[in-house]
Structures are given as structure tokens and as C-alpha cells.
N, C-alpha and C positions, 0 to 999 in steps of 0.2 A: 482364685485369682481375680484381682480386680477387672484386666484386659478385658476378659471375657463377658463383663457387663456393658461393655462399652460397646452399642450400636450407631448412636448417634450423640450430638452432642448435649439432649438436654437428658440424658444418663449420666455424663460426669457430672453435672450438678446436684445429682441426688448423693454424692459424696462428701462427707466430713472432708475439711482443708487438713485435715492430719494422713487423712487417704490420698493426698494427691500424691505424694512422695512415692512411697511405694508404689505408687501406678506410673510413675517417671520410670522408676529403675526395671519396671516388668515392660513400660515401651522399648527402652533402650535394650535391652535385651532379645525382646523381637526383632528389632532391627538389623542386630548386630546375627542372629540365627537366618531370617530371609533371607539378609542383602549378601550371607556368606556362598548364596549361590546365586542368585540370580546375577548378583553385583549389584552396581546405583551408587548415587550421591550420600557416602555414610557419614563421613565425617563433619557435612553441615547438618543435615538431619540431629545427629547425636547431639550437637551443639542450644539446637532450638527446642528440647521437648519439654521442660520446665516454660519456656515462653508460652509455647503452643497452648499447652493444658491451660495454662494460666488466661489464654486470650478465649480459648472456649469456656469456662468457666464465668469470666466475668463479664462475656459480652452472648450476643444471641445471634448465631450463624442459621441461615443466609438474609436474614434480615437486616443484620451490620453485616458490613462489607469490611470481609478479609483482603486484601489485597498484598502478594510477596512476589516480590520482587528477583525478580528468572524464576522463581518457582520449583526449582529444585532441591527449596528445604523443604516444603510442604507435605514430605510422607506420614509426620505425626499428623498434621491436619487431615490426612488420609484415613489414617486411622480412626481419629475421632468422628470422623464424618461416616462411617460405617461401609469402609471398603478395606477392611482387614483380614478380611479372607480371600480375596483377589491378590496377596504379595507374592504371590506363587508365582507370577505371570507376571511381576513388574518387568518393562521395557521390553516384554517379549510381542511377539506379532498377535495382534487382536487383542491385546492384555492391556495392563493397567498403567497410562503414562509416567514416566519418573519423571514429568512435571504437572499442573495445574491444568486440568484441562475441563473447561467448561459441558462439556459431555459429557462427561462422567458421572458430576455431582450438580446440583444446585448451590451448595456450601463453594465452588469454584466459580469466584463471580470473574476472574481476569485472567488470562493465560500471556504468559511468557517464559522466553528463553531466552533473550539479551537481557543485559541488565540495563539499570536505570531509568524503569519505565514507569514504577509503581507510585512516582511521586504525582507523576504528572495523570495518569489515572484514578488517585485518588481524589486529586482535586476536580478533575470530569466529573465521578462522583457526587464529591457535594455539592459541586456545585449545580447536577440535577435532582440531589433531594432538595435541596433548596427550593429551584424552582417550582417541584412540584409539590411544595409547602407537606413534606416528610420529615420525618423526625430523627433516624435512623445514625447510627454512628459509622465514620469511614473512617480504616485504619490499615495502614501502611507500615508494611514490615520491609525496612530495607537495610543492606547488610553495609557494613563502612568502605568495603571494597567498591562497592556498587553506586555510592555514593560521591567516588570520585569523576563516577561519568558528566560529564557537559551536560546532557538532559537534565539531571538532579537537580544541577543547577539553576539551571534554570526555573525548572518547577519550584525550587524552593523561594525562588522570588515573587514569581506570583501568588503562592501560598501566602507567603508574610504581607504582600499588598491586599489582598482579597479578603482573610480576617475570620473565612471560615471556620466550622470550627471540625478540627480533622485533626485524628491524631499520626503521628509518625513515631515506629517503634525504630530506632536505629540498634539494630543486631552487629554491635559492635566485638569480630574476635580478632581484629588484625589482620584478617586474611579475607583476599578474595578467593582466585583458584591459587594464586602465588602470593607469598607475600606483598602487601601493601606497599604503594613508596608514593613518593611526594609531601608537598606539604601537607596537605589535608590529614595525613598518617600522623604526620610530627603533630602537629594540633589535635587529633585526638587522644595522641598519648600524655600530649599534656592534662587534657581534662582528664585521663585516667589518673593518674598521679597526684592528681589535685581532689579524687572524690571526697575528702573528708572534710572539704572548704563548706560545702552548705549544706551539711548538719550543723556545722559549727557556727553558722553564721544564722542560722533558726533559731540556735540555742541561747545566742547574742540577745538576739530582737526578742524571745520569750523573755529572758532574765531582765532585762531595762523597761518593761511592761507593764511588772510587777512590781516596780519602783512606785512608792505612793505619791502621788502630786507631780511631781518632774520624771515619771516612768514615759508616759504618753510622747510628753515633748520629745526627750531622747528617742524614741525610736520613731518618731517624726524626722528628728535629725538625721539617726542612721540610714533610716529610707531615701532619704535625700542624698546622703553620702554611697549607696549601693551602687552607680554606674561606676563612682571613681574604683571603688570595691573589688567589683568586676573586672573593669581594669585590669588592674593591677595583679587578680588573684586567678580570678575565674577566665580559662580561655573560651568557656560556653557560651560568652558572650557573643561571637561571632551570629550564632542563631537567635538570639532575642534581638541584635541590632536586624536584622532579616525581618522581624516580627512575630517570632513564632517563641513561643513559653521552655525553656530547657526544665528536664528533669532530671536529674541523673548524677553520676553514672547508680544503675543500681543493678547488684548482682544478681544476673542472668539464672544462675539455678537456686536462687532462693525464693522458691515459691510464696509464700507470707511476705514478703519484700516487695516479690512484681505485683503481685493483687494487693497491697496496698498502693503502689507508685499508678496501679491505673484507676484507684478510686481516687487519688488526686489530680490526677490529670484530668477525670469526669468534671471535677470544679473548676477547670479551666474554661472562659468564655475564647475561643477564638484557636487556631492552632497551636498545637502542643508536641513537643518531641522529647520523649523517654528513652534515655541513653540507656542499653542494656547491657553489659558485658560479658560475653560467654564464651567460651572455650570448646574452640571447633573440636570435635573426636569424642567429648565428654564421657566420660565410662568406658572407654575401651585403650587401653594403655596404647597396642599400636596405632591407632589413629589419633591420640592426642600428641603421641612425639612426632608423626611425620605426618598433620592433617593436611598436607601441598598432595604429599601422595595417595591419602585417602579420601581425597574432597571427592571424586569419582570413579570407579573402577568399574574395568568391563570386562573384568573376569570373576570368578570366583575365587575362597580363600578358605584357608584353614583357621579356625577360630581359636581354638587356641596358642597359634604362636604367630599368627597375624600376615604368612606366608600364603604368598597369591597362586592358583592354580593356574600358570600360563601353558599355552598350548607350545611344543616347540616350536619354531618355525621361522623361516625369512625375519629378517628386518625389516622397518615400515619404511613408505617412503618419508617420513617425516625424520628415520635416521639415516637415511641415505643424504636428506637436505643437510641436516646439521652437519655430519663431517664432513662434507664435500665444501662445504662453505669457510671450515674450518680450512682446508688445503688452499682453497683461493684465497681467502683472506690471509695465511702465512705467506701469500709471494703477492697482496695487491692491499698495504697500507690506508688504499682509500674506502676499503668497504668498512659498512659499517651496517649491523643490525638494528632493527628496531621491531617491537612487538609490544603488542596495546595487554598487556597483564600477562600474557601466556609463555613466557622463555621457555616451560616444561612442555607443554603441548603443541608449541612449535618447533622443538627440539632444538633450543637454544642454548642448556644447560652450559654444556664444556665450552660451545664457543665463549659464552661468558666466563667460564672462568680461564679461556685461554688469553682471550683479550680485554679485560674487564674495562675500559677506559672506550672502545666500541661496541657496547653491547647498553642499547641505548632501552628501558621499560618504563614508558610513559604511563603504563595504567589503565584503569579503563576508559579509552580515549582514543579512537580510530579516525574522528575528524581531527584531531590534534598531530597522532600520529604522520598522517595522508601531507597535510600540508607543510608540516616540519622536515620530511623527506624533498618535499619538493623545494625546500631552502637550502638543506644539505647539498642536493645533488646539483640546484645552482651556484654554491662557494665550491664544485670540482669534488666533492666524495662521490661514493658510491653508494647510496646507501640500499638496504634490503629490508623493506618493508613485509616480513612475514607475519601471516594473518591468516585467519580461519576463512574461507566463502563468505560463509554463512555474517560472520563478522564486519568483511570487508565490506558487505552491502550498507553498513552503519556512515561508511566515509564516501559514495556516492558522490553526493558535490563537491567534496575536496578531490575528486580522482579528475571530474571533468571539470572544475575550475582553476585548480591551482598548481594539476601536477600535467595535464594532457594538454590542456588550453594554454600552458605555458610551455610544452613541449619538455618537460623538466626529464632530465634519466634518469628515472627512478626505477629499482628493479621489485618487482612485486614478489614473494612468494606466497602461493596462493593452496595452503592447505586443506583439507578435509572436502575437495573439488568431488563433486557426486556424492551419487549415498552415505550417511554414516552412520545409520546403523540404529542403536536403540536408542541415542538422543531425538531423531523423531525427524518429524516435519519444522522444527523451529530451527533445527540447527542443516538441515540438508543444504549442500553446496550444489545447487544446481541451476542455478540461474546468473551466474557470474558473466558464462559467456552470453547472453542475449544482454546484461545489461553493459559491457564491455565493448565490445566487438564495434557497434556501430560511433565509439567514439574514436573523433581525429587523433591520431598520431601513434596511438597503442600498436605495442607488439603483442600479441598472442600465442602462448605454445600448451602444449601437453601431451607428456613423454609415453609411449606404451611400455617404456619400463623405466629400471632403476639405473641402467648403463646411456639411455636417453637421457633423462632426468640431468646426471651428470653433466651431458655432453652441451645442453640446453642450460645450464648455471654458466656455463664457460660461454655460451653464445650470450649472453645477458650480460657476462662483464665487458664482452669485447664489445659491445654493442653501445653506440654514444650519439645515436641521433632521437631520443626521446625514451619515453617509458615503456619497458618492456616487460612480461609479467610471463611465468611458469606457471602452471597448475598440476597439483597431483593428490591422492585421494587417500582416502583413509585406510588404506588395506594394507597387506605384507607383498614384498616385493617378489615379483617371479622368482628372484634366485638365476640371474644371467651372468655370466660374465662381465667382467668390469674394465674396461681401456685402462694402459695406465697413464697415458696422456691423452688430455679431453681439449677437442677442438671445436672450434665453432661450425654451428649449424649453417646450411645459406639459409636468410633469413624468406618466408615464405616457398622452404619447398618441404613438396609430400616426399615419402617414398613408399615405391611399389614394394611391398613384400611378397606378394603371391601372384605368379601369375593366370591367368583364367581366360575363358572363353564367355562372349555375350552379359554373363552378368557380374556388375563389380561391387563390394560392399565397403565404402569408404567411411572409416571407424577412425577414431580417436581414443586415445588413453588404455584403460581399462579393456576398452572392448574391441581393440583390435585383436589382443586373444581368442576373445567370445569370437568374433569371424573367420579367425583361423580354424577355429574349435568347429564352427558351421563348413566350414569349408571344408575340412577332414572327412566329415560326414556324408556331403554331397558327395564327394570325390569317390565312394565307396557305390553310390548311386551313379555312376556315372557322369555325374556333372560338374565341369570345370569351372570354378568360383576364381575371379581375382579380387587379392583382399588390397587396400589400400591406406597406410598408417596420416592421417589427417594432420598432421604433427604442428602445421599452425594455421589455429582457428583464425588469424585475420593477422598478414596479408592470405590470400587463399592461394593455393598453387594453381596459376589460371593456366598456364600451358596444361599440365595433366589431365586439366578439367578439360580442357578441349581437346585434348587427345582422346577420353572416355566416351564424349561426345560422337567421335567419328568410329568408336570401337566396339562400343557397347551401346544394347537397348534397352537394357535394367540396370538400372544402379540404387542400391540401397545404403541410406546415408543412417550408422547406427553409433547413436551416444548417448552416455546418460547423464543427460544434460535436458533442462526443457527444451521438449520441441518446436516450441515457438520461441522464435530468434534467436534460436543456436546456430550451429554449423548447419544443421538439413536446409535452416530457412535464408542462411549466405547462400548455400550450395547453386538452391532456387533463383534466389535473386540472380546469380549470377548467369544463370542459363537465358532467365527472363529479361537481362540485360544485354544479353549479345543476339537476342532471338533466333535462340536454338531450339527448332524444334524436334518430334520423332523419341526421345524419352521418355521410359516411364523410372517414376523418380519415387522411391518409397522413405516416407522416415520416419526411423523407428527410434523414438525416445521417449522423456517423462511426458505424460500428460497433462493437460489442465486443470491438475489438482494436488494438492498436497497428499504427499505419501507420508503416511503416520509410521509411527515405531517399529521395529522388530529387527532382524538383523539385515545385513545388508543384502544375502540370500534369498532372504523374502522379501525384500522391498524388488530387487531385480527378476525375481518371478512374478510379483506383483501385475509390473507393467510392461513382461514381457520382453527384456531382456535380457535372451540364456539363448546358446547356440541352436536348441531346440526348435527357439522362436524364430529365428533366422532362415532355418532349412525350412519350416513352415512357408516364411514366406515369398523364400524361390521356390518351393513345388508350389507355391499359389500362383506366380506369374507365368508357370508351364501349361499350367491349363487354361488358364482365364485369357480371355481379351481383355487390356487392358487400353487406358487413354491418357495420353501427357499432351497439353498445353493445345489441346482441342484436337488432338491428329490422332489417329487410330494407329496402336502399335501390333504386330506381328509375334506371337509369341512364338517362342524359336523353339 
């Protein structure tokens, strides 16, 4: 087996170019054996391995800089980089990341997880080899999905102003995680349809060359006549008027094709971009006909009939969001969807095919998305802005300028809220509420279940005095009972669920289980715990909070959310605002650090959020003296 020579990358190069092939189809096959248990990103993987080989091959890692773009094609690069006996342990806890991670390798010189970033880092790049008068090549693999983000763009302007010389591979298969749409789609598929335009047109300027005596002049002329040319023929044009060199398009698995197309790009002075064409799934029949649903999975499968291992169980809340939306939107005309590429992982499907004319997919475009909501909802829709956490942090300034600052009612849905699991520290939803919370006009919720959830969609439509936002998380839903008519929440109240003696543990979402589950516990110990469902992070339930105040002398505030300027550090404020003293006040949430990979079990073991951890630490405030806000408290 070829694989098994392969430690690093300057081992493939001791290979004949007729060796490469067969070493493609013995990658894809490993791939398609590990990722059928572990799970991971298969079907762009599958896609890139002819690329990959071909970019190790002709270039010299980590001395040229790889740079891809989210980083979750990069497992052939994994491969060749000499971490191929770690896929055992991809995305598992302490194991190998299913993206780019500079820890790992040297060969990982840039890590990400959103897209659109790789343009604008390659040119950081060169433009410090430059400075430090280096010679080294920067080369940027970014996919056509990826390419419709705002960033892109921008970076592609200062690339063609600037003149460096850096190449850009565009891993062109039509797909991001969803199908592509917009213009930028429609214009690539032109230049695919048109790849036969510049060979033909090489073949042109060769044949008028070798004309003796008036060869030279003519293709003086044709050279002269090439913009109108373009024009007219070529839509590639778009990136040469930019300033950067088009190549392409050239077939993505024909290895003799790519390693020729980057020994002419080597001739190029100044930036270059090499259209690549490849077919997301490549080699594996079920990920080529449905690569939308194998672009990630996070279960295992059976390999030969391409049938996923799911665990039975609950529905997620991300299906509870979809048809519930579906029901509102059959009796309220004005809602309207919107999602920055994700319809499937926001669980938008059916709504779009229920209402296709409100199911609005901008693409990768979450500042685009943010303020277009905030237009909608000022001409009187409704619209429903669902988005990942982790994502939503991309539209920032469009949430405080043009949808909060204008007071716009916009209703957020805010998926994958806390942990999620083996995508890692790049994609964890856990800092929405500190960067939310202290802006003017926002609503804040999140439901401890699926029959909340519900009840908090229907407080979000009724609700018309600015933007209002739901949060809920990546998991499978308790499995509760379901209202069949859903009313509105009051907007900023708790409720008690459990009542208790001395100490209260006031929880949000997720983890107001985890409290009950602590409180079950004690309760066996003799100790009476009252739990409290947090249900909106801003306004805060200030009567409760002062009632806790005169009723209890512990109170632990438990979410997994960071704990800095989440709900603990409202909680705070708000005591330290009425100056209350005599509290002791614990909060137990994420820390001040990113939590890497694994599943969401061990990320919340991690940091010590498990009922476990809870009963720990009311027998710790049994024994101990404890101190809030300079005054010595009494432990009961």
C-alpha cells in the first residue's frame, strides 16, 4: 500500500506522478472506513484529495503556507502531514480536531471554523513574508460557498490592489453546507460552461504566431482585442478586472491537470486564482448524490449501503423550532424566514417547501442577513432571523446598529446555544448571552424544554415593541408534553419550579434539569434545594430576585454559558445595584477559556457542570464560612 509510506509530506514526493492516483483512491477509502465511525466532515474531504496530494506534492509544507478555509476539508492534509493513525479519535475528547488546528501540527499554520477568512489571512501572510524579505509561497484554498461571504470580498480587493504574489485555489463544487445561491453561483456556473473558451483561445494566439511575417502583428492585434474577448465570452473576467490572474476552470480530480495548472500559476508575477472544479462526495456513491447530507455527520454509518447509525431518541430542538414555526406562520402571513446558508441545520427544510416565497437564504452572509431583517421588520413582516450562536457572533454590528439601535422587531432564532459537541471550540455557542444582554432594547429567552420553547415562539410573535431573541441548544428534547395551544410568556418573569429551603440554584435552559437532578439528590441527604427556571436572561425577574434576597442565603447561579457577563454576572449586577447585602452568590458556568472537542458529556464534565457538581457545591457552603459583598454569611 502506497498510504502506509506516507509519514510526512516530503515521502509523497519520492513518488512517480503515475503513483499519485492510486494513492487518491487508497485515501478515499480510508476515509470513507474511519469517518464510518467516528463520523466528521466526509463529503468535502472526499471532494479535496486529488487537490490536496497535488498541493503537497508541488509545494513544501510548512514552509509555504497552506491556508483552508473553515478547515474542515483539511483531513487529507491530515493525512499527509503524519497524523493518520490518530483518525480513531477524530472529534473525540483529547483526540484529533476535525478542523485545522495549530497544535497539532506545524504543517497547520491558520485555524478556522467560519468561513471566509482565508483570503484575508493569506494576504497577512504575504504580506509579512514580504516584509521580512522571504521568499516562501501563500496559498489559499477557499471553497465557492465560502466565497460568497462579505469578508472574501473584501480581501479580494485588497489582494488585486496590493499585487502580491499569492495564490488562491477556488474549490469550486457548488456547494457550501447547502446548496449555493445568488449571483456569484449563477457567475460561476457560467465560467464552468464556458471552460473550453481558454484553451481555444491559446490555441488561437499559438496558430497566428506561426504565421511567417504578419504572425507576430496578428496576435499583437488579438492581444489587444482580449478584454473585448472576455467580455463577451469569458465571465472570469470579473477577477482579472479585481487584478488578480484567472486560471481555470481545471478538473479538480485530474491530478496531471492540477500539477500542471500550479506550474503555471508559479509564472505568474503577482496574484493568481486557479478555478478548481470537484465533486463534493467523490468516490462514495451515497455522498455524491446527497453531499448537503453528507457534508457532516455526527453519527456513524454503515458503509456499504450509506445508512446512518442513529441513536433512537427525542427530537432536537432545532425540530421542534421548524414545525412550530411552520404552525405560526400557517395562521401569521407576516413571518418570514431567513438563514445565512443553513435551511438544513437550522431546520428550515419543510418550512421552505411549505412556503417557498418566505423562506428567505442569503448565503454566507450574517451581516447582510442581520440588517435586511431589520428592513423587513420595519415595512411590518415578521421576520425570523435563525442562526447558529456561534455564527450569529459574525453580525455583531448589524444586531447593535441597525436592528437594536433602531429598535427593529426582529425575532432571532438562536440555535446551537451551549455546548455542541465535536465541532469544538470554533463553533461553541456560549457567549451570545454576554455579548447580547447588555444591548438596549433586546428581549432575551431560553426555554428548559421543548413545550417552553414553543410557548416562547408564540411570545416572540406576539411581542411588537423591538427585537426579541429565543435561544436553545444542540441536544434531543426531554420528551414533555406539548400544549396544544401556545400563549404568551410575561415578558421578564422566572418561574419557581421547586420549592426549597435556604439555598436556591437559579438555572437556565439545559440546566435547570441538571438542578433538579442536584436537588433530587440533596433531598435524599436531607436538604431542601429551591430550583429556579431563569427563562429570561434580560429583562431579569427583579421581584423574584428580591424576594430570594430576603429568603435565602445561597444562591447558585448555574449555566452553560460563559461566566463572565452571562446571567451569574446580571444576577450580580443586579444585587450590587440595589445594595443588597448578606449573600453568598456562586456561579457556576464556562470559564475563561475555550473548551476544545469532544462530546457535549465531556465538555460539561469538563467544566463541571453535572448534578454531581452542584450537590458538591451546597455541601461546600454547609461547612464552610463563606463572604458576599464584604459581610460574613452564617452557614445554615
Amino acid at each position: 500500500m502506497l498510504l502506509s509510506q506516507i509519514h510526512e509530506p516530503a515521502d509523497l514526493k519520492k513518488l512517480s506522478l503515475e503513483q499519485l492516483t492510486p494513492l487518491a483512491a487508497e485515501i478515499r477509502q480510508f476515509l470513507i472506513e474511519k469517518l464510518s465511525v467516528t463520523g466528521g466532515h466526509l463529503a468535502p474531504n472526499l471532494g479535496v484529495v486529488e487537490l490536496t496530494i497535488a498541493l503537497h506534492y508541488c509545494y513544501n509544507s510548512p514552509q509555504d503556507k497552506f491556508i483552508f478555509d473553515v478547515g474542515h476539508q483539511a483531513y487529507v492534509h491530515k493525512i499527509l502531514t503524519g497524523r493518520m493513525d490518530r483518525f480513531d479519535t477524530l472529534r473525540k475528547h483529547n483526540g484529533l480536531c476535525g478542523f485545522v488546528k495549530r497544535s497539532e501540527s506545524e504543517h497547520d499554520v491558520w485555524e478556522a471554523g467560519h468561513s471566509s477568512t482565508s483570503l484575508s489571512a493569506a494576504m497577512g501572510m504575504a504580506l509579512a513574508r514580504d516584509l521580512k524579505g522571504e521568499q516562501h509561497r501563500v496559498i489559499a484554498v477557499i471553497g465557492d460557498g465560502a466565497l460568497t461571504g462579505g469578508m472574501a470580498f473584501e480581501a479580494l480587493n485588497h489582494i488585486g490592489h496590493e499585487k502580491k504574489n499569492l495564490m488562491i485555489i477556488l474549490n469550486d463544487n457548488e456547494m457550501s453546507i447547502a446548496p449555493n445561491v445568488g449571483a456569484l453561483h449563477n457567475y460561476l456556473t457560467k465560467i464552468r460552461s464556458g471552460r473550453n473558451y481558454l484553451r481555444a483561445k491559446d490555441e488561437v494566439e499559438q496558430l497566428l504566431k506561426r504565421i511567417p511575417a504578419i504572425g507576430g502583428k496578428l496576435a499583437k492585434t488579438a492581444e489587444r482585442m482580449k478584454d473585448s474577448l472576455k467580455y463577451m465570452m469569458v465571465p472570469g473576467v470579473l477577477f482579472e478586472e479585481l487584478g488578480i490572474k484567472y486560471l481555470g476552470p481545471v478538473d479538480g480530480h485530474d491530478l496531471p491537470g492540477l500539477i500542471e495548472s500550479f506550474k503555471q500559476a508559479n509564472n505568474v508575477n503577482g496574484p493568481v486564482l486557479v478555478h478548481v472544479l470537484t465533486t463534493k462526495g467523490k468516490g462514495y456513491t451515497p455522498a455524491e448524490e446527497d453531499s448537503h447530507k453528507w457534508h457532516g455527520l455526527s453519527t456513524p454509518y454503515k458503509i456499504e449501503t450509506g445508512q446512518l447509525i442513529k441513536a433512537v431518541g427525542n427530537p432536537t430542538y432545532t425540530d421542534v423550532f421548524g414545525q412550530t414555526l411552520i404552525e405560526l406562520a400557517g395562521v401569521d402571513e407576516r413571518i418570514v424566514a431567513v438563514t445565512p446558508a443553513m435551511p438544513g441545520g437550522s431546520g428550515l427544510v419543510k418550512f421552505g417547501e411549505r412556503f417557498p416565497g418566505r423562506m428567505i437564504d442569503v448565503g454566507i452572509a450574517e451581516q447582510h442577513a442581520a440588517t435586511m431583517c431589520a428592513a423587513l421588520a420595519m415595512e411590518g413582516l415578521k421576520p425570523v432571523f435563525a442562526v447558529y450562536s456561534t455564527f450569529m457572533q459574525r453580525a455583531y454590528d448589524q444586531i447593535v446598529h441597525d436592528i437594536c439601535r433602531q429598535n427593529a422587531n426582529v425575532m432571532f432564532a438562536i440555535d446551537r446555544a451551549g455546548f455542541v459537541g465535536a465541532d469544538g471550540e470554533t463553533h461553541q455557542g456560549v457567549y451570545d448571552i454576554a455579548f447580547m444582554r447588555h444591548i438596549p432594547n433586546i428581549v432575551l429567552m431560553m426555554p428548559k424544554d421543548e413545550n417552553e420553547l414553543r410557548h416562547m415562539m408564540k411570545t416572540a410573535l406576539d411581542y411588537n415593541d423591538g427585537p426579541i431573541a429565543y435561544r436553545y441548544p444542540r441536544i434531543n428534547v426531554p420528551g414533555v408534553p406539548l400544549d396544544e395551544e401556545l400563549v404568551s410568556i410575561p415578558i421578564g418573569s422566572w418561574e419557581l419550579v421547586r420549592e426549597g429551603d435556604t439555598v436556591t440554584i437559579i438555572a437556565v435552559g439545559p440546566m435547570v434539569q441538571v438542578a433538579e437532578e442536584a436537588a433530587e439528590m440533596l433531598k435524599r441527604d436531607g436538604v431542601s434545594v429551591a430550583v429556579v427556571n431563569a427563562r429570561f436572561l434580560k429583562p431579569l425577574d427583579e421581584d423574584m430576585l428580591l424576594k430570594l434576597a430576603n429568603g435565602a442565603s445561597k444562591i447558585i447561579v448555574l449555566e452553560e454559558a460563559s461566566q463572565a457577563g452571562s446571567l451569574g454576572s446580571a444576577v450580580l449586577e443586579f444585587y450590587a445595584a440595589h445594595d443588597i447585602n448578606g449573600l453568598n452568590i456562586s456561579l457556576m458556568g464556562i470559564p475563561d477559556r475555550f473548551i476544545e472537542h469532544g462530546s457535549i458529556k465531556d465538555q460539561l464534565m469538563e467544566v463541571g457542570l453535572t448534578a454531581d457538581e452542584v450537590v458538591r457545591e451546597v455541601q461546600k457552603f454547609r461547612t464552610d464560612q463563606h463572604f458576599a459583598f464584604g459581610k460574613k454569611v452564617k452557614p445554615y
